[in-house]
C-alpha positions in Angstrom: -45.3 -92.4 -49.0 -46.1 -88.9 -51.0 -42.3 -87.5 -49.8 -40.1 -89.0 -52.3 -37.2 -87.3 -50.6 -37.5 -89.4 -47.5 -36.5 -92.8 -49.7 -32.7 -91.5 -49.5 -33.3 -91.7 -45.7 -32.9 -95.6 -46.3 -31.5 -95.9 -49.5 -28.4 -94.5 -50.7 -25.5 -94.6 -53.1 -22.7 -97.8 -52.3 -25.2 -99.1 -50.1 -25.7 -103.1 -49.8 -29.2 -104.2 -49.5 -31.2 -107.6 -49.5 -33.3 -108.4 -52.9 -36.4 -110.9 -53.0 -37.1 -111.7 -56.3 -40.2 -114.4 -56.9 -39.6 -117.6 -58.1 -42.2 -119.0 -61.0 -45.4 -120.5 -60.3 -45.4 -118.7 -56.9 -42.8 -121.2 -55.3 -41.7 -118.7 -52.8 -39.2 -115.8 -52.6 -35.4 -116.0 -53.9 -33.2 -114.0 -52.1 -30.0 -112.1 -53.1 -28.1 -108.7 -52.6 -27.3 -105.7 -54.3 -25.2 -103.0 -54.4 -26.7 -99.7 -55.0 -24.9 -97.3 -57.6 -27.5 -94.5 -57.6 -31.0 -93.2 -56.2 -33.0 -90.3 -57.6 -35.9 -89.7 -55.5 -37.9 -92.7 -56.2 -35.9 -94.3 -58.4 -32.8 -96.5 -57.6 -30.1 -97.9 -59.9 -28.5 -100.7 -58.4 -25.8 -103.9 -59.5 -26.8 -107.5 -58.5 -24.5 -109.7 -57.3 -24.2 -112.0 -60.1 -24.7 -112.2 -63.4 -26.7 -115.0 -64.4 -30.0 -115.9 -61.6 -31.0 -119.6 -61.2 -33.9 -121.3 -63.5 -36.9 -120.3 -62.2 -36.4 -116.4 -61.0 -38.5 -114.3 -63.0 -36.9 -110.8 -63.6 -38.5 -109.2 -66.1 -39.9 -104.9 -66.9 -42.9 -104.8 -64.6 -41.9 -107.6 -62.2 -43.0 -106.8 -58.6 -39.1 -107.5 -55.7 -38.2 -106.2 -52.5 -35.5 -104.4 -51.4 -34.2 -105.2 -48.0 -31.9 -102.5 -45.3 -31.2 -102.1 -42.1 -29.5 -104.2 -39.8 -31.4 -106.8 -37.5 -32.3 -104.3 -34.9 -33.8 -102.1 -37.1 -35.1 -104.1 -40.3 -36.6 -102.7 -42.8 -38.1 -103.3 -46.9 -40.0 -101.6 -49.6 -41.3 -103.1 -52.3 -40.3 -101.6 -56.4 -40.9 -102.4 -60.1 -38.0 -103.1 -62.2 -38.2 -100.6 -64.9 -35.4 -101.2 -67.0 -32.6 -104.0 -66.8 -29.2 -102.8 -68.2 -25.7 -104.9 -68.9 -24.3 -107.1 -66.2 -27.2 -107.2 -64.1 -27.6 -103.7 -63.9 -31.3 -102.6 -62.7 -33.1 -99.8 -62.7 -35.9 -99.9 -60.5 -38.9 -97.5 -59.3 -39.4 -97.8 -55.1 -43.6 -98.1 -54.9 -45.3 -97.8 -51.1 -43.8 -96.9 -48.0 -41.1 -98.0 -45.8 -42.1 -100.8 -43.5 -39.7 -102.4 -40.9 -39.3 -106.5 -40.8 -39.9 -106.1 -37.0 -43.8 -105.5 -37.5 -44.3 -108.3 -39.8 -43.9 -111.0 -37.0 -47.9 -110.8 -36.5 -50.9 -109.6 -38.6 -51.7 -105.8 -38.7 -54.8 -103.5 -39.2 -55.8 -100.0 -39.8 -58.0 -98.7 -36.5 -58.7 -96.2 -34.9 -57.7 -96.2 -30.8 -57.3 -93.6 -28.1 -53.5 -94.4 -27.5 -51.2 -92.0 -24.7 -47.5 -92.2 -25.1 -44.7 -91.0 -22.7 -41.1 -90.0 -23.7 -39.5 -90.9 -20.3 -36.1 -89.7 -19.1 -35.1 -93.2 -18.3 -33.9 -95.4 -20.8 -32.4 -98.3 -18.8 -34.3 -101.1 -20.0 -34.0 -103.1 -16.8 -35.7 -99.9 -14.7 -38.1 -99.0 -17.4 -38.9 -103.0 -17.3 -39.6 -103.2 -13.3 -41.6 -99.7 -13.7 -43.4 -101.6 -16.3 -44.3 -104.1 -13.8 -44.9 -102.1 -10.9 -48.1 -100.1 -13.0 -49.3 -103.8 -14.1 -49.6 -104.8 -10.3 -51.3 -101.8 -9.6 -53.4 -101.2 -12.6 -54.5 -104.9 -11.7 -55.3 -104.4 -7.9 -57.3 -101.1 -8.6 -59.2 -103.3 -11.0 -59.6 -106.4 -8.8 -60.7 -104.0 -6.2 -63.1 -101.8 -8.5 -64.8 -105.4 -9.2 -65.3 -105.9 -5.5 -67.1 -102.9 -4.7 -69.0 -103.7 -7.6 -69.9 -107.0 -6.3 -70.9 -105.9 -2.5 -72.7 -103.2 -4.3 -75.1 -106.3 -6.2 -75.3 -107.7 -2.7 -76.5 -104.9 -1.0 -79.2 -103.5 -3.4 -80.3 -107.4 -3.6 -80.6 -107.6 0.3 -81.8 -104.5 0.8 -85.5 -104.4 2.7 -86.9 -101.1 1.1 -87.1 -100.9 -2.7 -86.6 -97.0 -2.8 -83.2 -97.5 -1.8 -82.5 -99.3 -5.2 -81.4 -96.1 -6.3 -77.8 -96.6 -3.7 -77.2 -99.3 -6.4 -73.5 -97.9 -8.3 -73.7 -98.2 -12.1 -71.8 -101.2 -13.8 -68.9 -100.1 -16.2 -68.6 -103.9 -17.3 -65.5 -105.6 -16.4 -62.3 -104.0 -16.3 -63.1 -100.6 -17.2 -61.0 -98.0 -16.1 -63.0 -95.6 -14.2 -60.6 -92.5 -15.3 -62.3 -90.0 -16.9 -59.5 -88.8 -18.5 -59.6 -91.1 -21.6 -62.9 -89.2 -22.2 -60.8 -86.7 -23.6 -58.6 -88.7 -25.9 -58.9 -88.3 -29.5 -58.5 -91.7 -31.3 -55.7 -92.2 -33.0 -55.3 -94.0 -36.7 -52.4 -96.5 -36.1 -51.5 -100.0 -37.7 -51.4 -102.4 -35.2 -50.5 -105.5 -34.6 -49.3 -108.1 -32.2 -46.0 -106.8 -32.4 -46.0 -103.2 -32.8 -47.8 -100.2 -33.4 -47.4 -97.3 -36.3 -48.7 -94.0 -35.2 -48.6 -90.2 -36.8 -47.4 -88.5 -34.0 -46.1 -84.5 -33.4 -43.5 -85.0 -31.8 -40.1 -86.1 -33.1 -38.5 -89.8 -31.8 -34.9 -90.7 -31.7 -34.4 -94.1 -33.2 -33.8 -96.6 -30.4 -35.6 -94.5 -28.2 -37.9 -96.4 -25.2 -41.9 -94.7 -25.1 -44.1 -95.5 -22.1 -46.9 -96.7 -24.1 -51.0 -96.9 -23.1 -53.5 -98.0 -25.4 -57.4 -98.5 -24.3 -58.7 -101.5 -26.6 -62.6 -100.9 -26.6 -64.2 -104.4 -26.7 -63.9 -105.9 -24.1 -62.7 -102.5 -22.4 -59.0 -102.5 -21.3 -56.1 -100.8 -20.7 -53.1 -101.8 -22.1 -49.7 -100.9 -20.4 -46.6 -101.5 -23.0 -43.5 -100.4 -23.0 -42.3 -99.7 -26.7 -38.8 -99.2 -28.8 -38.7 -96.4 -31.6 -37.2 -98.7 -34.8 -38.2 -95.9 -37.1 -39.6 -92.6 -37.7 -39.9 -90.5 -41.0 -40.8 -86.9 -40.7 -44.5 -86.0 -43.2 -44.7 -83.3 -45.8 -46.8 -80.6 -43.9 -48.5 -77.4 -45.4 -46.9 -74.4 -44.0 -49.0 -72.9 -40.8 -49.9 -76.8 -40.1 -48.0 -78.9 -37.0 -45.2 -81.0 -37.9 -46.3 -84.2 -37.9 -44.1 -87.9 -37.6 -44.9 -91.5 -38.8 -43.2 -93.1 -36.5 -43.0 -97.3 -35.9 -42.8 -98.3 -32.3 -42.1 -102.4 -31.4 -43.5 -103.8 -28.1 -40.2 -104.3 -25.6 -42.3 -105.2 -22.3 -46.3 -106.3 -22.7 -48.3 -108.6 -20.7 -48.9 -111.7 -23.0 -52.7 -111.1 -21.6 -52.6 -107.9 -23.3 -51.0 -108.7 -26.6 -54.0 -111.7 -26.6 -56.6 -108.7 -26.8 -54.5 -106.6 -29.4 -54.4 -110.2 -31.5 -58.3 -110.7 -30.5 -59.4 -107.2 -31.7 -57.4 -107.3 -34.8 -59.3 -110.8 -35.3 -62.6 -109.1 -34.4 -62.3 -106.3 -37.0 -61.1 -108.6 -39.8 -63.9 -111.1 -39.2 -66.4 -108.1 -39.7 -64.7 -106.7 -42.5 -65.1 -110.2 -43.9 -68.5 -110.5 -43.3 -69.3 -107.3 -44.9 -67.7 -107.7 -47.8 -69.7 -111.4 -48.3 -72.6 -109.4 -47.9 -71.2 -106.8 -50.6 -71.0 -109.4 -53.0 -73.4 -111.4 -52.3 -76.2 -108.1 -52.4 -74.4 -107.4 -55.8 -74.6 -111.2 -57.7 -78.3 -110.3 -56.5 -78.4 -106.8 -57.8 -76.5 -108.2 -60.9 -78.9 -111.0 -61.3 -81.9 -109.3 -61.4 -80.4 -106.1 -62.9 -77.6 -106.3 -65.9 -77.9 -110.5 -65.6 -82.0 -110.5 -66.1 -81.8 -108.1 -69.2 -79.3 -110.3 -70.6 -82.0 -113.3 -70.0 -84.9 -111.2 -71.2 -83.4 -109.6 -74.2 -81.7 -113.2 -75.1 -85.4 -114.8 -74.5 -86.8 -111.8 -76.7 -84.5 -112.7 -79.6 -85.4 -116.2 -79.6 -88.7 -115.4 -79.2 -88.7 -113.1 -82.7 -86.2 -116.2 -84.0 -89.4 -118.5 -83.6 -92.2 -116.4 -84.8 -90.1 -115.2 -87.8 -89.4 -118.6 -89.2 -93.6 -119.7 -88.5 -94.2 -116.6 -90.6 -92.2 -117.3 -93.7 -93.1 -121.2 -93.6 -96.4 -119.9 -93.7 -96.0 -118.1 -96.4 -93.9 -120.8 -98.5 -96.8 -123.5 -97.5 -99.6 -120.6 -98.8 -97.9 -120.3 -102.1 -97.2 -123.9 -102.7 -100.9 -124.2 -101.8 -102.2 -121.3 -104.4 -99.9 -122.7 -107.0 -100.6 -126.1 -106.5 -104.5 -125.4 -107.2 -103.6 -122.8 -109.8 -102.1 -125.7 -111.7 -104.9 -128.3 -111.1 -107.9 -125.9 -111.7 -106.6 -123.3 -114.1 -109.3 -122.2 -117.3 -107.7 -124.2 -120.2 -107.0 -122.6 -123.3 -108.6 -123.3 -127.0 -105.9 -125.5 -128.0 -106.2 -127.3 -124.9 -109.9 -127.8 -124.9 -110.0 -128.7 -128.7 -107.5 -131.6 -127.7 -109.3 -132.7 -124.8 -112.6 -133.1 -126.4 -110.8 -135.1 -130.0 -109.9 -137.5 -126.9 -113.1 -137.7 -126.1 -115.3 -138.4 -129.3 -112.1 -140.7 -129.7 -113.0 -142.6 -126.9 -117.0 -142.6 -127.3 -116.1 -144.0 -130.6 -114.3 -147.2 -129.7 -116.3 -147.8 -126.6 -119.1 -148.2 -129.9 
């Protein structure tokens, strides 16, 4: 959320909010409340409710909670960073993220892209917007259990036909249950969060909070059209550059939906993190290969090189030791004698000669 402004929309001064504070080791979530004394933009200043927290809570500068508003209707959190903790519990803390309600959380959600159409009706009974709701299923299901026989007679005939030429009477196969208006053609996709329980959209035009939305969304594999009918539980208006549209992010839960059709939002959401999965092994595992052969092998080869010099330096200088004592060695046994030397060695001589007589 870039509009720190639209924080005060759900946080403001003597308001009581919900606080999740994580316990040590990761052993789960403890929760308290709070009562807030002051918000500036993104930062709130706020008084927990007692003074000393059980053994175990960490609460320290830099420690990731959550703040909690909103009634059970309309739910919803954002996660700070305590930025400074003041006398008697007093915290000052810096609101990171954006604004999401509890409501969406019941089921896993994804960033996609879908055509989506979406209709503000005038009726907001929820029993007659229910049996409306009903009434398009039924239909939307015989046009499609009709579409598929035409599509079977149509197999029959072109495989029982006598002349080949007439192959060409055969109608094209859209594949099973695909809506054969062309008006989806048109449809820009949307980028929503979806997610078994609800859908977040940027929208241009402005929602009432608990306002009911005839929702249709066309899920692409395996094609189908999903008819919902959806509550507003929030909407926060976007910073916009002047001369561009007014633009909404608005969070809509699903009221009425065939269980059928939440099993293909739960399916594709499945689908699309299984292949985000499998590229990112494939990332990785391309990278520990790149890594290998690239920043690893030179590691290898310089280390190997090293070694290598380690090995021929130390045969060079016991070479060179084994050459000297060699040379010296020989110097020693073979050296020229001097006068002195010789003139003693031959006394010892006649010496000998003389008593061997």
């Amino acid at each position: 959320m870039s509009d720190m402004v639209s924080y005060a929309s759900y946080f403001s001064a003597g308001m009581k909010i919900g606080v999740s504070i994580p316990l040590a080791a990761d052993a789960g979530l403890f929760n308290d409340w709070a009562r807030i004394h002051e918000v500036d933009e993104d930062l709130v200043v706020m008084q927990l409710s007692r003074d000393h927290l059980p053994d175990g809570v960490l609460l320290d500068v830099g420690q990731l909670i959550e703040l909690k508003g909103g009634s059970d209707e309309t739910g919803y959190s954002c996660r700070a960073i305590v930025v400074s903790e003041g006398e008697e519990r007093e915290l000052l803390v810096r609101l990171i993220g954006e604004i999401v309600t509890d409501e969406l959380r019941e089921f896993y959600r994804v960033d996609v892209f879908l055509p989506i159409k979406y209709y503000i009706s005038a009726e907001q009974r929820p029993n007659v917007l229910e049996n409306d709701w009903l009434a398009r299923r039924e239909k939307r299901l015989a046009d499609e259990l009709l579409r598929r026989q035409q599509r079977w007679e149509s197999r029959l005939a072109t495989a029982n036909a006598d002349l080949p030429q007439e192959r060409h009477l055969e109608q094209p196969d859209h594949g099973q249950g695909q809506d054969p208006d062309q008006s989806w053609d048109t449809i820009v996709p949307l980028a929503a969060n979806i997610s078994g329980g609800g859908i977040r959209i940027i929208a241009h035009q402005e929602f009432s909070i608990g306002q009911y939305v005839l929702l249709e969304i066309l899920m692409p594999v395996p094609r189908r059209i999903v008819d919902a009918v959806v509550r507003v539980v929030f909407i926060n208006r976007n910073p916009v550059v002047i001369g561009e549209r007014d633009s909404y992010n608005v969070a809509l839960k699903f009221v009425f939906i065939d269980e059928r059709d939440r099993d293909a939002i739960v399916n594709h959401i499945a689908a699309i993190q299984l292949q985000r999965l499998r590229q990112l092994r494939e990332h990785y595992a391309t990278r520990t290969a790149v890594d290998f052969t690239g920043e690893a092998g030179e590691a290898l080869q310089s280390r190997a090189q090293l070694t290598a010099r380690r090995l021929l330096s130390g045969l060079f200088f016991f070479l060179i030791v084994f050459i000297l004592f060699y040379y010296f060695n020989g110097y020693l046994s073979h050296r020229p004698k001097g006068e002195i030397e010789q003139i003693f060695d031959n006394s010892v001589r006649r010496y000998q000669e003389l008593r061997l007589k």
